[in-house]
C-alpha positions as YAML, in Angstrom:
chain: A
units: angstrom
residues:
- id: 1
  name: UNK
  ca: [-125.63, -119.18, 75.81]
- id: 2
  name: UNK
  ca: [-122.70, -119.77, 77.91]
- id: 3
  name: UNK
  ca: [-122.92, -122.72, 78.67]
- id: 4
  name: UNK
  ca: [-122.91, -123.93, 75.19]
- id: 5
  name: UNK
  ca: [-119.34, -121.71, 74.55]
- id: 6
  name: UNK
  ca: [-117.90, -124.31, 76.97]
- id: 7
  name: UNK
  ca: [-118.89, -127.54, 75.75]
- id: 8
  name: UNK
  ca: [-116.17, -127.89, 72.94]
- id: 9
  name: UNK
  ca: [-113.61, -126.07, 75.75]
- id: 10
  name: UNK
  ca: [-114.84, -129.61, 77.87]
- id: 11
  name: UNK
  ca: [-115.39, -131.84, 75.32]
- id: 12
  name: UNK
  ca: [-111.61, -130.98, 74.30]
- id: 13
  name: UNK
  ca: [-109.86, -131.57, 78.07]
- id: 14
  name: UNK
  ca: [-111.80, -135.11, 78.49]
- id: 15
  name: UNK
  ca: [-109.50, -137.85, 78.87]
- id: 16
  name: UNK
  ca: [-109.99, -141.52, 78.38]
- id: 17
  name: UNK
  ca: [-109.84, -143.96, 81.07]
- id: 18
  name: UNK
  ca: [-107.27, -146.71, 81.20]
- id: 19
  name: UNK
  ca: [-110.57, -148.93, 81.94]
- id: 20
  name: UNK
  ca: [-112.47, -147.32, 80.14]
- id: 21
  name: UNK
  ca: [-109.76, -147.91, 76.81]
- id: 22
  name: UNK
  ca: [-109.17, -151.20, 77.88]
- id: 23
  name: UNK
  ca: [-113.05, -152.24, 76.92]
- id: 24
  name: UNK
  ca: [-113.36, -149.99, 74.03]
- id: 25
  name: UNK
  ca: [-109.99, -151.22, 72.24]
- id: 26
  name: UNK
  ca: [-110.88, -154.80, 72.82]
- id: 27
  name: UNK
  ca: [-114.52, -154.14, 71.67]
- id: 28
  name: UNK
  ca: [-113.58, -152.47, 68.84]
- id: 29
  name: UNK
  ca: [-110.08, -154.70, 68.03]
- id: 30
  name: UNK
  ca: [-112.92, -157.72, 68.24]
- id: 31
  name: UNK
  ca: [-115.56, -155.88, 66.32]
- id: 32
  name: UNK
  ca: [-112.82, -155.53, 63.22]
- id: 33
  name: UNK
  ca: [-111.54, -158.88, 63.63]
- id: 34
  name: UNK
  ca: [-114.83, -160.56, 63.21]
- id: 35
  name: UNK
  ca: [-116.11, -157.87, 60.65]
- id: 36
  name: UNK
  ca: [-112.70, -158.60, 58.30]
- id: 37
  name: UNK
  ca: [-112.70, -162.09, 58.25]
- id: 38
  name: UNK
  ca: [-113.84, -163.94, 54.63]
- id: 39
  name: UNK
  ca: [-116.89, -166.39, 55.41]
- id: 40
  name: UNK
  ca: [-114.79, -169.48, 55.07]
- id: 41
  name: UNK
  ca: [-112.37, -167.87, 57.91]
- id: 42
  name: UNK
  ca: [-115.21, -167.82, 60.32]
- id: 43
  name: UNK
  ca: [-115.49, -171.12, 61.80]
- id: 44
  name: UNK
  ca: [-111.74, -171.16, 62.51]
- id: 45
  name: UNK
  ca: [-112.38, -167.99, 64.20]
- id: 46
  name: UNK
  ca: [-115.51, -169.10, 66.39]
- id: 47
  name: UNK
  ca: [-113.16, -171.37, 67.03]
- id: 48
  name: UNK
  ca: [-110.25, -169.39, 68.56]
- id: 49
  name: UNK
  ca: [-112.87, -166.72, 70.08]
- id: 50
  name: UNK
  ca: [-115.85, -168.52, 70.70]
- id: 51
  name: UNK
  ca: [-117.54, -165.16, 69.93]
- id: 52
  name: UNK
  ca: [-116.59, -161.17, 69.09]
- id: 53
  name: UNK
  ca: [-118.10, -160.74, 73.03]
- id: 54
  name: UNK
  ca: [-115.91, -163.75, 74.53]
- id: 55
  name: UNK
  ca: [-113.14, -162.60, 71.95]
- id: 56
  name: UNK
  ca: [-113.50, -158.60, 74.01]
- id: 57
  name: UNK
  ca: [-113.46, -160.26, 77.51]
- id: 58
  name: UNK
  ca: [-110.64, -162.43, 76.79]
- id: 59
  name: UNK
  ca: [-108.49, -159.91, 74.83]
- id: 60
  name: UNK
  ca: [-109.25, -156.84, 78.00]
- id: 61
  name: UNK
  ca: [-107.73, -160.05, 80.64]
- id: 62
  name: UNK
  ca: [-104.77, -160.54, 78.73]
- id: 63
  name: UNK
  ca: [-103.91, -156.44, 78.46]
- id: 64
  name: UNK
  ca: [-104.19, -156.05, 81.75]
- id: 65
  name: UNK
  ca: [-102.53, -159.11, 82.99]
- id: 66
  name: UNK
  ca: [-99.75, -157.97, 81.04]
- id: 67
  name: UNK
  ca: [-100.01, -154.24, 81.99]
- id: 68
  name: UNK
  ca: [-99.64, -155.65, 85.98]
- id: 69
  name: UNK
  ca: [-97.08, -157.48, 85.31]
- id: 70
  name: UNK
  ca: [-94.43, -155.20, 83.26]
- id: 71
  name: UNK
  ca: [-95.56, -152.25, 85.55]
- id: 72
  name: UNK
  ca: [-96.86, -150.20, 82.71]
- id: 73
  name: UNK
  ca: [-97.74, -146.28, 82.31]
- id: 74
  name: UNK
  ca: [-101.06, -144.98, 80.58]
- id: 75
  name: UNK
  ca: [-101.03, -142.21, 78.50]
- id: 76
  name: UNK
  ca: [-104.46, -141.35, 77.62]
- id: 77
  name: UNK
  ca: [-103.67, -138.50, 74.46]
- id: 78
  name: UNK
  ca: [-101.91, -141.79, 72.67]
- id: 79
  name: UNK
  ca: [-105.23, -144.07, 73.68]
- id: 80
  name: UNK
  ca: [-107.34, -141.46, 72.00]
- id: 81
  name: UNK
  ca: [-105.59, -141.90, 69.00]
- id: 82
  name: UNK
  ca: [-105.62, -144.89, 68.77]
- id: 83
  name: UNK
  ca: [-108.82, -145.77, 68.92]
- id: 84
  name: UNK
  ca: [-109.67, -143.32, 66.66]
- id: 85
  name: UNK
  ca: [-106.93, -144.59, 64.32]
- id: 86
  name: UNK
  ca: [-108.71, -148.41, 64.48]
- id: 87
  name: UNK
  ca: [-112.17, -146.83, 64.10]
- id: 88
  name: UNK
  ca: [-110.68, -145.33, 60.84]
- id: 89
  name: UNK
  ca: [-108.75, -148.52, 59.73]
- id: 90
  name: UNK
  ca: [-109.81, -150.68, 56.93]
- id: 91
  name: UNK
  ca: [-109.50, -154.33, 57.06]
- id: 92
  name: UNK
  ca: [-106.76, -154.90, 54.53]
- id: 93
  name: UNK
  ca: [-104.42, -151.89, 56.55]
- id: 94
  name: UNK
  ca: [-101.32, -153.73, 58.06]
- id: 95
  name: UNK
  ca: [-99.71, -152.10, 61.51]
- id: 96
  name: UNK
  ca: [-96.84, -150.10, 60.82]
- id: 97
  name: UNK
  ca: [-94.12, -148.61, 63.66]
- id: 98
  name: UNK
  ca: [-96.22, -145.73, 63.30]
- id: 99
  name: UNK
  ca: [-99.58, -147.36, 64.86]
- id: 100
  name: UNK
  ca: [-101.03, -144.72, 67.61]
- id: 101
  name: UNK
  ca: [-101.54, -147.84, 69.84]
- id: 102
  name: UNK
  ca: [-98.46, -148.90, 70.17]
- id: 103
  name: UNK
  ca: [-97.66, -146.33, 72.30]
- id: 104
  name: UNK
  ca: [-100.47, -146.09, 74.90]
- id: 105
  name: UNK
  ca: [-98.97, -147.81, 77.67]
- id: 106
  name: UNK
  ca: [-94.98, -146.92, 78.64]
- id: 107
  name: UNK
  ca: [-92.11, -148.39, 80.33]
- id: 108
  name: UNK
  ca: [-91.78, -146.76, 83.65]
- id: 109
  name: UNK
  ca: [-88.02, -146.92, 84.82]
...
């Protein structure tokens, strides 16, 4: 019966990885792209993507080329928001100052 006293204790100090929010954002950025797009839309965006998958891979190269080269700083509370924040979004929301994700990753001085 312990044991089961601790889990939400556990579940509540876990902390995303930077890799491991790199391929969940992108999947799920991807996933809502492709999922929001009017059926006329869709051929322009095969186009661009190629596919939601190739439209993932491509999207987790770019973040982390750029998180290399502005020397960038995690924070993993933030990355939990924000991917519950686009899990919540709808496809008509527009980003606001106020988006979660845009403060995952951090200048370091």
């Amino acid at each position: 019966m312990r044991h089961l006293l601790l889990i939400p204790f556990l579940l509540a100090c876990s902390t995303i990885t930077e890799e491991d929010f790199l391929v969940s954002y992108s999947e799920e950025k991807c996933s809502q792209i492709f999922s929001c797009v009017s059926g006329e839309d869709q051929a322009t965006l095969d186009e661009i993507y190629g596919s939601q998958e190739q439209c993932a891979i491509d999207m987790q190269a770019d973040l982390s080329s750029s998180i290399e080269i502005n020397g960038l700083e995690f924070q993993s509370q933030q990355a939990e928001e924000c991917l519950s924040h686009i899990q919540t979004n709808e496809c008509n929301t527009e980003s606001t100052d106020e988006d979660p994700c845009n403060l995952v990753w951090i200048v370091v001085e």
